[in-house]
C-alpha positions, 0 to 999 in steps of 0.5 A: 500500500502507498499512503501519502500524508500531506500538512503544513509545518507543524500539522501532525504529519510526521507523527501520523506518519510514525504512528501508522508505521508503528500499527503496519505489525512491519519492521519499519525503515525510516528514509530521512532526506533532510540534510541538517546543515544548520544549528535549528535543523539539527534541532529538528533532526533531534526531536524526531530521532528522539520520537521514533521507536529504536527498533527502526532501521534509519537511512538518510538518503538527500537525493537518490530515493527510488534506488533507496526505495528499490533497494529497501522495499519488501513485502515484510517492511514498511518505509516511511519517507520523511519528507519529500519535499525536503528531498525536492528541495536538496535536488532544486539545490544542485547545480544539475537542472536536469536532476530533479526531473530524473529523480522524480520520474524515477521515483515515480516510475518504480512505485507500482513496483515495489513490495510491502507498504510505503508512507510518504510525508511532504509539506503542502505548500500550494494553499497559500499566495503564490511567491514572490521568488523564481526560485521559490515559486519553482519549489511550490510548483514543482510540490503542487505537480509532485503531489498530484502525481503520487496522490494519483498512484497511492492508495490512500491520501491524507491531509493532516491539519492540527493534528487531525487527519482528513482523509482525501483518497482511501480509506478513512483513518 
């Protein structure tokens, strides 16, 4: 099953996320894709390792996350990604314009493939006004089609707003 948990900064997803992992009866992998390069992100890298269960496999992957996937998924695991867009993000830094797209249609195009349950996390970011910066702008366009693409392949998707899960796809949590 492919479940995709959509929020806002701060919104309960990643502990939705957590929580379903932990209910799947999987061993559970987490796939981090932040890249702590500051004092508040390590901060943030921290809280969250604190929160998750010892027993869980960690890799920390910034770009390659469908070979990560192809390599890791098994019908005995659940992988929870935490979050794509931070991965997005890390792939929008390289100097490579051309990454991105790769990355992204090579996650894309494995998904139907892999074995075993996969929860993807990532920040919505289109409800707001749109940016004043190319760059920025960049970032929530490339969100906005990202998310359409999973939501279309999962099975079920979620959006969490103060920690309450409004089911959008699938089944009802």
């Amino acid at each position: 099953m492919l479940q995709l948990i959509l929020g806002g900064a701060r919104s309960g997803k990643s502990r939705l996320a957590e929580k379903l992992a932990s209910e799947s009866g999987l061993q559970v992998t987490y796939i981090a894709t932040s890249q702590p390069l500051d004092g508040e992100m390590n901060e943030r890298v921290a809280h969250h390792r604190a929160r998750r269960p010892t027993e869980w496999a960690l890799i920390e992957e910034p770009v390659e996350l469908a070979r990560i996937l192809r390599e890791t998924a098994s019908s005995e695991r659940c992988l929870l990604v935490d979050c794509l867009t931070l991965w997005m993000t890390n792939l929008l830094m390289l100097d490579d314009t051309e990454r991105l797209v790769a990355e992204r249609e090579a996650l894309l195009e494995c998904l139907a493939s892999l074995p075993g349950e996969i929860i993807f996390v990532s920040n919505e970011t289109g409800m707001g006004v749109v940016p004043l910066g190319e760059l920025t702008r960049r970032y929530v366009d490339e969100a906005g089609w990202l998310h359409q693409a999973l939501a279309e392949r999962c099975q079920r998707v979620v959006l969490t707003v103060a920690g309450l899960p409004l089911t959008l796809k699938g089944t009802a949590l």
